[in-house]
Wavefront OBJ file of the C-alpha trace (Angstrom):
o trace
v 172.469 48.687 -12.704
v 174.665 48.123 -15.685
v 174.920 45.685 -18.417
v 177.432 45.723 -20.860
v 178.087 43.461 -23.734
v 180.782 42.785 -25.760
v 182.243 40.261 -28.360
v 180.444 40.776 -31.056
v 181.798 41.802 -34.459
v 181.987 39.892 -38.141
v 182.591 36.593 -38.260
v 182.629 34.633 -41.619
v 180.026 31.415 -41.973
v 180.573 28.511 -40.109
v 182.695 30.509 -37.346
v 182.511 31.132 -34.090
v 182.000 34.130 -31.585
v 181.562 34.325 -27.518
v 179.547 37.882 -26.390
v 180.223 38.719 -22.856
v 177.556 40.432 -20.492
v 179.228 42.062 -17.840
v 176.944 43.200 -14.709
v 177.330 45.467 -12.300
v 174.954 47.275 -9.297
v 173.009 44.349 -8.990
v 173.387 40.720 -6.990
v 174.027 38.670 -9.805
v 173.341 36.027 -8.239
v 169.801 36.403 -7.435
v 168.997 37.041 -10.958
v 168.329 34.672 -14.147
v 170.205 35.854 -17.272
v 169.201 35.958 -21.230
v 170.497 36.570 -24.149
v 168.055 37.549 -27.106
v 168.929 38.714 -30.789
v 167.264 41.330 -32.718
v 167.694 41.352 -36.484
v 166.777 44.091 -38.650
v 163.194 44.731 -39.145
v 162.368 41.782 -36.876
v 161.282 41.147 -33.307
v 163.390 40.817 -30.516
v 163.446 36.744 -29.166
v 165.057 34.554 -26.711
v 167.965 32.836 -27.562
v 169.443 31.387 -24.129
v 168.939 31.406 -20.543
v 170.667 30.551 -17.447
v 168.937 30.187 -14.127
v 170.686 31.144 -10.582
v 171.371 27.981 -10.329
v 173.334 26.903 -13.815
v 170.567 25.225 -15.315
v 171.196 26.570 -18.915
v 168.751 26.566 -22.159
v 169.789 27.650 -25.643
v 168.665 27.594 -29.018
v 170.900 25.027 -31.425
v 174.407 25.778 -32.047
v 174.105 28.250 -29.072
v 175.560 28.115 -25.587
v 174.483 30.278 -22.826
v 177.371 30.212 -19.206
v 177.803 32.264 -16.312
v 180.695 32.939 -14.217
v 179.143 34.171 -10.848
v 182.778 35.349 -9.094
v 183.063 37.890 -12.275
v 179.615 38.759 -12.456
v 179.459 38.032 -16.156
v 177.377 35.965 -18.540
v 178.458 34.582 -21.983
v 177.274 33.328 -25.033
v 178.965 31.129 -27.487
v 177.669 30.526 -30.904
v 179.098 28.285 -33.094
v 178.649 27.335 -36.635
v 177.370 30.487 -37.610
v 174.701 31.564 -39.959
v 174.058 34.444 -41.804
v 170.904 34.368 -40.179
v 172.126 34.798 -36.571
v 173.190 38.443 -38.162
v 171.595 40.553 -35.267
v 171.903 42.497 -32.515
v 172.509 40.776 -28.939
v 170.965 41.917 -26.015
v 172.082 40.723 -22.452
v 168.783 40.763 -20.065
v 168.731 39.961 -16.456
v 165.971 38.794 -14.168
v 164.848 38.917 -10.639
v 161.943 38.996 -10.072
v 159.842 42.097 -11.034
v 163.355 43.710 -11.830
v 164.600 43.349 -15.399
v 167.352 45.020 -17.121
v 168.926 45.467 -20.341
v 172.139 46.102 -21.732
v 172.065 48.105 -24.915
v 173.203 45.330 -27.281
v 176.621 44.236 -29.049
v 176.201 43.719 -32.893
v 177.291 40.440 -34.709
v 177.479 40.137 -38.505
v 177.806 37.036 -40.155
v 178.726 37.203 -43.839
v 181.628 36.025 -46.139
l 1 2 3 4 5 6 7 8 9 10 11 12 13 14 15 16 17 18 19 20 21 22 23 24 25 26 27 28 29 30 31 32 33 34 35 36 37 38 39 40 41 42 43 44 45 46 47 48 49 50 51 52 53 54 55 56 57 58 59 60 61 62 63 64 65 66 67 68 69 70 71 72 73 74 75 76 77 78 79 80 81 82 83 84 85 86 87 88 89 90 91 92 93 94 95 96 97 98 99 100 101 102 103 104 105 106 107 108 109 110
Protein backbone atom coordinates (compact mmCIF):
# COMPACT_ATOMS: atom_id res chain seq x y z
CA UNK A 1 0.00 0.00 0.00
CA UNK A 2 1.11 3.42 -1.03
CA UNK A 3 0.22 6.90 -0.24
CA UNK A 4 1.66 9.70 -1.77
CA UNK A 5 1.04 13.33 -1.32
CA UNK A 6 1.68 16.18 -3.13
CA UNK A 7 0.80 19.97 -3.52
CA UNK A 8 2.25 21.38 -0.93
CA UNK A 9 4.86 24.14 -1.10
CA UNK A 10 4.85 28.13 0.05
CA UNK A 11 2.06 29.96 -0.33
CA UNK A 12 1.85 33.66 0.85
CA UNK A 13 -1.16 34.61 3.56
CA UNK A 14 -4.50 34.60 2.54
CA UNK A 15 -3.72 32.07 -0.48
CA UNK A 16 -4.65 29.03 -1.44
CA UNK A 17 -3.19 25.40 -1.93
CA UNK A 18 -4.91 21.81 -2.91
CA UNK A 19 -2.52 18.59 -1.55
CA UNK A 20 -3.29 15.49 -3.42
CA UNK A 21 -3.17 11.89 -1.79
CA UNK A 22 -2.72 9.48 -4.33
CA UNK A 23 -3.40 5.64 -3.29
CA UNK A 24 -2.43 2.72 -4.57
CA UNK A 25 -2.48 -1.36 -3.43
CA UNK A 26 -5.44 -0.88 -1.58
CA UNK A 27 -9.51 -0.72 -2.46
CA UNK A 28 -9.97 2.76 -2.02
CA UNK A 29 -13.10 2.48 -1.79
CA UNK A 30 -13.56 0.51 1.24
CA UNK A 31 -11.51 2.87 3.17
CA UNK A 32 -12.25 6.39 4.98
CA UNK A 33 -9.57 9.02 4.22
CA UNK A 34 -7.81 11.92 6.50
CA UNK A 35 -5.80 14.46 6.25
CA UNK A 36 -3.90 15.66 9.51
CA UNK A 37 -1.10 18.44 9.88
CA UNK A 38 1.88 18.29 11.99
CA UNK A 39 3.65 21.53 12.86
CA UNK A 40 6.93 21.75 14.34
CA UNK A 41 7.28 20.72 17.85
CA UNK A 42 3.55 19.95 17.98
CA UNK A 43 1.25 16.95 17.82
CA UNK A 44 -0.04 15.47 14.91
CA UNK A 45 -4.25 16.27 14.57
CA UNK A 46 -7.09 15.77 12.32
CA UNK A 47 -7.87 18.20 9.95
CA UNK A 48 -10.52 16.51 7.45
CA UNK A 49 -12.18 13.38 6.71
CA UNK A 50 -14.12 11.78 4.07
CA UNK A 51 -16.15 8.65 4.59
CA UNK A 52 -16.69 5.84 1.70
CA UNK A 53 -19.51 7.32 1.11
CA UNK A 54 -18.66 11.32 0.49
CA UNK A 55 -19.80 12.46 3.67
CA UNK A 56 -16.91 15.01 4.24
CA UNK A 57 -15.75 16.91 7.64
CA UNK A 58 -13.10 19.61 7.80
CA UNK A 59 -11.77 22.07 10.01
CA UNK A 60 -12.68 25.96 8.83
CA UNK A 61 -11.30 27.25 5.71
CA UNK A 62 -10.49 23.54 4.88
CA UNK A 63 -12.01 21.19 2.34
CA UNK A 64 -11.47 17.56 2.32
CA UNK A 65 -12.81 15.53 -1.62
CA UNK A 66 -12.24 12.32 -3.09
CA UNK A 67 -12.24 11.20 -6.55
CA UNK A 68 -12.85 7.35 -6.28
CA UNK A 69 -12.16 6.51 -10.34
CA UNK A 70 -8.44 8.05 -9.64
CA UNK A 71 -8.01 6.69 -6.38
CA UNK A 72 -7.01 10.04 -4.94
CA UNK A 73 -8.02 12.30 -2.09
CA UNK A 74 -7.56 16.13 -1.88
CA UNK A 75 -7.44 18.86 0.32
CA UNK A 76 -8.07 22.45 -0.34
CA UNK A 77 -7.22 25.13 2.06
CA UNK A 78 -8.04 28.44 1.55
CA UNK A 79 -7.34 31.66 3.22
CA UNK A 80 -4.27 30.59 4.61
CA UNK A 81 -2.59 31.18 7.87
CA UNK A 82 0.71 31.16 8.98
CA UNK A 83 -0.47 28.85 11.40
CA UNK A 84 -1.57 26.06 9.01
CA UNK A 85 2.50 26.02 8.39
CA UNK A 86 2.87 22.14 8.82
CA UNK A 87 3.39 19.06 7.51
CA UNK A 88 0.33 17.10 5.80
CA UNK A 89 -0.17 13.66 6.22
CA UNK A 90 -2.70 11.63 4.01
CA UNK A 91 -4.14 8.59 6.30
CA UNK A 92 -6.48 5.96 5.16
CA UNK A 93 -8.88 3.74 7.02
CA UNK A 94 -10.50 0.41 6.88
CA UNK A 95 -11.04 -1.02 9.41
CA UNK A 96 -8.13 -2.34 11.58
CA UNK A 97 -5.91 -1.31 8.48
CA UNK A 98 -4.47 2.20 8.54
CA UNK A 99 -1.88 3.72 6.46
CA UNK A 100 0.16 6.67 6.06
CA UNK A 101 1.74 8.55 3.48
CA UNK A 102 4.94 10.23 4.54
CA UNK A 103 3.69 13.83 4.40
CA UNK A 104 3.94 16.89 1.83
CA UNK A 105 5.16 20.17 3.55
CA UNK A 106 3.22 23.55 3.28
CA UNK A 107 4.68 26.88 4.40
CA UNK A 108 2.72 29.79 4.79
CA UNK A 109 4.64 33.05 5.17
CA UNK A 110 4.99 36.42 3.27
Amino acid sequence: VQLVESGGGWVQPGGSLTLSCAASGLTFTSYVMKWYRQAPGKERELVASISTGGTANSVPRFFISRDNARNSAYLLMNSLKSEDTAKYYCRAESGSLKYWGKGTEVTVSS
